[in-house]
PAFI-8515 format. One record per residue (C-alpha): residue in one letter; x, y, z; residue number from 1. Coordinates in steps of 0.25 Angstrom, whole numbers, m for minus. Example, Ala and Ser with C-alpha at 12.3 -4.5 7.8 and 13.67 -1.06 7.14 Angstrom:
REM PAFI-8515
REC	a	49	m18	31	1
REC	s	55	m4	29	2
END
This chain:
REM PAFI-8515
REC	x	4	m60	m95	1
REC	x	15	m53	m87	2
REC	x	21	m60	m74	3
REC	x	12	m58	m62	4
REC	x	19	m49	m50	5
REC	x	12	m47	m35	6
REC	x	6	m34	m34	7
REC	x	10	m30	m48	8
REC	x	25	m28	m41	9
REC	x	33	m21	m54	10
REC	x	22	m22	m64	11
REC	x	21	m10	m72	12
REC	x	5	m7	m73	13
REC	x	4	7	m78	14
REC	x	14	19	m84	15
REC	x	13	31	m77	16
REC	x	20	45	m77	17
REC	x	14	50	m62	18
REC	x	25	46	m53	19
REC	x	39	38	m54	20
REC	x	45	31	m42	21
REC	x	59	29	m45	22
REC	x	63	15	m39	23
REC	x	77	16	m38	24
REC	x	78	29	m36	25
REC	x	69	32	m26	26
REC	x	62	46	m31	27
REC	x	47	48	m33	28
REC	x	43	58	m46	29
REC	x	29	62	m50	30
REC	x	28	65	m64	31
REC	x	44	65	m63	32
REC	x	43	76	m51	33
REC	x	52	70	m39	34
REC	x	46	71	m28	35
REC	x	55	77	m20	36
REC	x	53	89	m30	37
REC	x	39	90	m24	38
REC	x	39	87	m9	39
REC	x	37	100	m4	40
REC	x	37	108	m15	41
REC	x	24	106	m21	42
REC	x	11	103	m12	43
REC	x	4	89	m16	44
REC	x	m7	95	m22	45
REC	x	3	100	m34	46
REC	x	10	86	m35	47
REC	x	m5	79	m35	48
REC	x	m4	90	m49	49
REC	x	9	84	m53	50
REC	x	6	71	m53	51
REC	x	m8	71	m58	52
REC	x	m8	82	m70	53
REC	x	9	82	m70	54
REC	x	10	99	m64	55
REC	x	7	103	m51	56
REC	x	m4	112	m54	57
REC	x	m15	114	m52	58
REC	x	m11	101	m42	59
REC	x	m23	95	m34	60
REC	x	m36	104	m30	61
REC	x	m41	107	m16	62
REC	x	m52	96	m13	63
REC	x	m66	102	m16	64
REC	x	m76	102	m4	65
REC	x	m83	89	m1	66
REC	x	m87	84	12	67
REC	x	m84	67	12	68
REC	x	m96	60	15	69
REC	x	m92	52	28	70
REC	x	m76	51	32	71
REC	x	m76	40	44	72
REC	x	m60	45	46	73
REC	x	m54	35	40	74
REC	x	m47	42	30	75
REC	x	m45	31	21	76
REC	x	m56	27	20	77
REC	x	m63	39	20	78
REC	x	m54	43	6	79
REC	x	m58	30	m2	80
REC	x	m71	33	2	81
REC	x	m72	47	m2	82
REC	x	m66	48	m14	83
REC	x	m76	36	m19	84
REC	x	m87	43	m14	85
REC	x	m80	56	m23	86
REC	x	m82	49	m35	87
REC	x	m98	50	m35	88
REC	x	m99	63	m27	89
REC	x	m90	68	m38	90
REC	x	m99	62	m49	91
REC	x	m83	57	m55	92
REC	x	m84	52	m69	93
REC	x	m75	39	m72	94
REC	x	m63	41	m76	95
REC	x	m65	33	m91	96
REC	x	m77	43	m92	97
REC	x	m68	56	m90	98
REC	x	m56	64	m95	99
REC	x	m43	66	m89	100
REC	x	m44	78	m84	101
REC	x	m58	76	m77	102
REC	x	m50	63	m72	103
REC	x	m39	73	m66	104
REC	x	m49	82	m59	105
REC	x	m57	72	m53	106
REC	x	m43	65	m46	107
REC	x	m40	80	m43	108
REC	x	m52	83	m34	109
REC	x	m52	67	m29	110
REC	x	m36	70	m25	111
REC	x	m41	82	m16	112
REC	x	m53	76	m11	113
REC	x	m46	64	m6	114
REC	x	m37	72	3	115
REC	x	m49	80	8	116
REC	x	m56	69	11	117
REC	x	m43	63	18	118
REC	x	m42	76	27	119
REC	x	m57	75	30	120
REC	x	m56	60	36	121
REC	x	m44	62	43	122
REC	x	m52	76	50	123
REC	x	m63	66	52	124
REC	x	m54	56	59	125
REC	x	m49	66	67	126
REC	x	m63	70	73	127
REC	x	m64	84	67	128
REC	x	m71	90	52	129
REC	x	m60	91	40	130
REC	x	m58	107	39	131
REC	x	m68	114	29	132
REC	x	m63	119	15	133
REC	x	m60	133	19	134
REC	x	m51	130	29	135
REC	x	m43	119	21	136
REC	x	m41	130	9	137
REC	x	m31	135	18	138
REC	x	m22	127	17	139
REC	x	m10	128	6	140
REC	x	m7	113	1	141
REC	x	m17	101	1	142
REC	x	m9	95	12	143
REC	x	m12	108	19	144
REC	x	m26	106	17	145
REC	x	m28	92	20	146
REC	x	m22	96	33	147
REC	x	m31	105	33	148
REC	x	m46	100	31	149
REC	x	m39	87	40	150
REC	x	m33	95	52	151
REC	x	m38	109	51	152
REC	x	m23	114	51	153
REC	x	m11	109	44	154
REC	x	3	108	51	155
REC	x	12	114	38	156
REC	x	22	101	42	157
REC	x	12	91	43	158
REC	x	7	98	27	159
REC	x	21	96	22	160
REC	x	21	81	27	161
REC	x	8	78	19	162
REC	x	12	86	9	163
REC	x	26	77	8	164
REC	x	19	66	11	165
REC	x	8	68	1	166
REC	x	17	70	m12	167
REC	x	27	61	m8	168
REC	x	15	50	m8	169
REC	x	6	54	m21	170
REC	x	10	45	m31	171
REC	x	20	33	m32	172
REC	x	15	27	m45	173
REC	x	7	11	m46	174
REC	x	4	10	m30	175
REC	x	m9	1	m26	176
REC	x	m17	14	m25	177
REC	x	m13	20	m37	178
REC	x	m15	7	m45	179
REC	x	m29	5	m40	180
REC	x	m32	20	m44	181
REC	x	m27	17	m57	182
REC	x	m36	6	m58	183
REC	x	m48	11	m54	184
REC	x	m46	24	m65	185
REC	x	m42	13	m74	186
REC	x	m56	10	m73	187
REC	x	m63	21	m75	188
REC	x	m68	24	m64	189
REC	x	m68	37	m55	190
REC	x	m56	44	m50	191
REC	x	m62	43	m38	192
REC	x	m65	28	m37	193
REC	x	m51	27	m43	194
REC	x	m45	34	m30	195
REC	x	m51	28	m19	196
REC	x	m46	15	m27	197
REC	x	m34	21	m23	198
REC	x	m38	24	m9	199
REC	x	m41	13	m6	200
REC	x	m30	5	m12	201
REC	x	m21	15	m4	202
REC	x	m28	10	9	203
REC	x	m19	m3	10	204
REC	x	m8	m2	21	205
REC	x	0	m7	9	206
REC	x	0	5	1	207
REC	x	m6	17	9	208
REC	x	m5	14	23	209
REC	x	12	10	27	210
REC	x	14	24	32	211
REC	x	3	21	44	212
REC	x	11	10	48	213
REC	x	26	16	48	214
REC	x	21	25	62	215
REC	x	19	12	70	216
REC	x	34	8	66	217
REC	x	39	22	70	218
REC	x	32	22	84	219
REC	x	36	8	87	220
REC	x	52	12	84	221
REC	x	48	26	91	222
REC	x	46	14	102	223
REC	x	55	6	102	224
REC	x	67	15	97	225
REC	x	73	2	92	226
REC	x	72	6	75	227
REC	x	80	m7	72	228
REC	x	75	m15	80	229
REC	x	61	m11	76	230
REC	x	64	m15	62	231
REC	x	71	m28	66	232
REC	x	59	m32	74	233
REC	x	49	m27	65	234
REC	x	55	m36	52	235
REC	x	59	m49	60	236
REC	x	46	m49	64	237
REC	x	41	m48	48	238
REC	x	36	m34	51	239
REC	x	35	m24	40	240
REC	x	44	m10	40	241
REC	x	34	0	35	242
REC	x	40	12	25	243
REC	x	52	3	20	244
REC	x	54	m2	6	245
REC	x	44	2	m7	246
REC	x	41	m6	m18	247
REC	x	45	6	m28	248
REC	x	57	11	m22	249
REC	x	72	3	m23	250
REC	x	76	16	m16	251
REC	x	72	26	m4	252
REC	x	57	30	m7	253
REC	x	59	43	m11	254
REC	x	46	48	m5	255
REC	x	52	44	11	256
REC	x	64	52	10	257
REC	x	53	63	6	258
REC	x	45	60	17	259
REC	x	56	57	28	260
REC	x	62	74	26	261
REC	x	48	78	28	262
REC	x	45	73	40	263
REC	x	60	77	44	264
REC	x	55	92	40	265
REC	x	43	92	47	266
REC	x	50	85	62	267
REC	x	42	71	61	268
REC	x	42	68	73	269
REC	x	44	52	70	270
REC	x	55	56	59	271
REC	x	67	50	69	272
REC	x	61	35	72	273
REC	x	55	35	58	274
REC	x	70	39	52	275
REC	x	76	26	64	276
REC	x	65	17	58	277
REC	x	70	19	45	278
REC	x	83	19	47	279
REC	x	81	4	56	280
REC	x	71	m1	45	281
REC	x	82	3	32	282
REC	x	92	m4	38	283
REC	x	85	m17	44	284
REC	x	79	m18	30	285
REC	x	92	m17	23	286
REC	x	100	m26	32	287
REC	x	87	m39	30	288
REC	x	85	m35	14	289
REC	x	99	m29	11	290
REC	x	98	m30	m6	291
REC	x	82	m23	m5	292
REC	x	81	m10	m2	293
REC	x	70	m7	6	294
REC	x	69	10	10	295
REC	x	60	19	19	296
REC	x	47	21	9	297
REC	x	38	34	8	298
REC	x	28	27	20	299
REC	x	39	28	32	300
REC	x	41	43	30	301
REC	x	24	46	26	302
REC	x	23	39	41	303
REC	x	32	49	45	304
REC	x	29	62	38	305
REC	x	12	60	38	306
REC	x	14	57	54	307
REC	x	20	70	56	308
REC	x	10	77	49	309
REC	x	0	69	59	310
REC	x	m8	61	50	311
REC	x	m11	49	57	312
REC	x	m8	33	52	313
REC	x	m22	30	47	314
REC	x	m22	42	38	315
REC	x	m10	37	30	316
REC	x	m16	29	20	317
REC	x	m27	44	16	318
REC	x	m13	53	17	319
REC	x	m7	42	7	320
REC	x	m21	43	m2	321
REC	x	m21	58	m3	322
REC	x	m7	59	m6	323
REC	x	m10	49	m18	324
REC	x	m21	55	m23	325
REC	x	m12	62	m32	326
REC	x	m4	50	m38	327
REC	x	m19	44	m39	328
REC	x	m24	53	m46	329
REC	x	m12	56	m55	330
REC	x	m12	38	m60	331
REC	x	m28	39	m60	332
REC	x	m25	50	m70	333
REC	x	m15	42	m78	334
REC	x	m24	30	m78	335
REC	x	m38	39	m84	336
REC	x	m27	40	m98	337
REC	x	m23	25	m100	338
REC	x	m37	22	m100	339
REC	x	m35	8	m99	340
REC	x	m40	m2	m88	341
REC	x	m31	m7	m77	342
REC	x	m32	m22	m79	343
REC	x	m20	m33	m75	344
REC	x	m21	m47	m77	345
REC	x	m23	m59	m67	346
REC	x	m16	m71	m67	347
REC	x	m25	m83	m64	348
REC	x	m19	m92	m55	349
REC	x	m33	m99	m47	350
REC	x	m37	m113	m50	351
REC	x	m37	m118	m64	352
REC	x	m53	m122	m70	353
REC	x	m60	m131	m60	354
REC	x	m76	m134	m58	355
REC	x	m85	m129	m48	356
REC	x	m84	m141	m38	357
REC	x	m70	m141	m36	358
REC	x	m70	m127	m29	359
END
């Protein structure tokens, strides 16, 4: 038995060739492709191709036509719920039951579904009807579209925030979502039961919901216009710096820096307390945990650029999803040819063999 560690923190679970974080040297490469070779360059539809099929064509499909049955306009919700309810009205076979390539189809039409039906709730939310087919055809990118069949227009720089935004998020290797939708493929179930697992994993403020709680930080400096004493306050009183540190990087997260020239390009208008906040929290972090490096992480800056593009806080934790669909897909893939169950130990540690009566 190998030693137990919390949250599996540095257990090696799986090999994978999808995506590399490099620790210490704080770059991100898909299938060895940096991603500062494909920001801006290549729209996400062709890096979902590269990091599910390894070449950018023919990339992620358009969504086909399908009408959800009942979106409230909670968006997150609203995904886990479809995407379940796609793996019947899809007839999907399991994944034990089918080849690969039928395996990568169905992720394919699940990956544009799903942000399709994020556009939809989010229209819904809004008060007014998702644009109809047609009208969305018109647009260039998928980020067009989204934007699209969501607003019924699409700003070129608020496409090119979620476009950033969405390839600098798709993958990032073992997270809590991508585990549990390795899980449920492990299984052999459907690859649409194996991504709203991943849904809804992703639903925890933990994993998918920091970059909603970055704003209320921004406008309380905006505020206060006291950056270092914010962040003085804020830690003395046990409070949590959201955006700061990672549990992969031991440098910059390479995906910030990314995200940060973005919202520069596009005039965010929060990019001058956001860049005081940071500079207030690096240093008050260093000065109380001098030998730990602790840097800005890809949430600060996804605060920052999706705000810009005007997606509201509560739609975070759906932008997140449909960004990842793409690294979902490309490990449910990988997992379809181990062909072998996911299936850890327990270590017992209850009470030793006792009888009823002295419960």
């Amino acid at each position: 038995m190998s030693e137990f560690k919390p949250g599996l923190e540095g257990v090696v679970a799986i090999q994978t060739e999808i995506a590399e974080p490099d620790k210490e040297g704080g770059a991100l490469r898909y299938r060895g492709v940096d991603i500062e070779e494909l920001v801006g360059k290549v729209p996400y539809e062709k890096v979902w191709g590269l990091l599910v099929d390894e070449e950018l064509e023919p990339g992620m499909p358009d969504p086909e036509t399908y009408e959800p049955k009942s979106l409230t306009g909670n968006a997150p919700s609203d995904l886990q719920a479809e995407t379940a309810r796609l793996s019947s009205e899809w007839a999907l076979k399991k994944i034990v039951d089918t080849d690969e390539r039928e395996v990568r189809d169905d992720l394919a039409r699940l990956s544009a579904q799903m942000m399709s039906i994020v556009a939809q709730s989010a229209a819904v939310h809004d008060g007014r009807k998702a644009a109809p087919d047609e009208f969305v055809a018109q647009g260039d990118t998928a980020a067009e579209k989204f934007l699209l069949r969501w607003r019924g227009e699409a700003d070129p720089d608020h496409v090119k925030a979620i476009d950033t935004y969405w390839i600098c998020t798709a993958e990032h290797g073992l997270n809590a979502s991508t585990f549990t939708a390795r899980i449920t493929a492990s299984t052999g179930a459907d690859c649409g039961a194996a991504m709203s697992a991943a849904v809804g994993a992703l639903s925890g403020p933990l994993h998918g919901g920091a970059p909603a709680r970055v704003l209320p930080m921004l406008d309380a400096v905006a505020e206060s216009g006291d950056p270092a004493g914010y962040v003085k306050d804020l830690l003395d009183s046990k409070g949590r710096i959201m955006g700061f540190g990672h549990r992969i990087y031991r440098a910059e997260d390479p995906r910030s820096q990314i995200l940060k020239r973005t919202a520069q390009e596009i005039g965010s208008p929060r990019l001058e307390v956001a860049e005081a906040l940071e500079e207030a929290a690096l240093a008050e972090l260093h000065n109380r945990k001098p030998d730990y490096v602790i840097a800005t992480n890809v949430e600060f800056y996804s605060a920052v650029l999706l705000d810009a593009a005007d997606v509201p806080p509560y739609l975070t934790p759906a932008m997140f999803a449909t960004a990842r669909v793409a690294g979902w897909s490309a490990h449910i893939l990988e997992e379809k040819r181990t062909g072998r169950l996911i299936r850890p130990s327990a270590r017992y540690i209850g009470p030793g063999a006792r009888s009823l009566s002295a419960v």
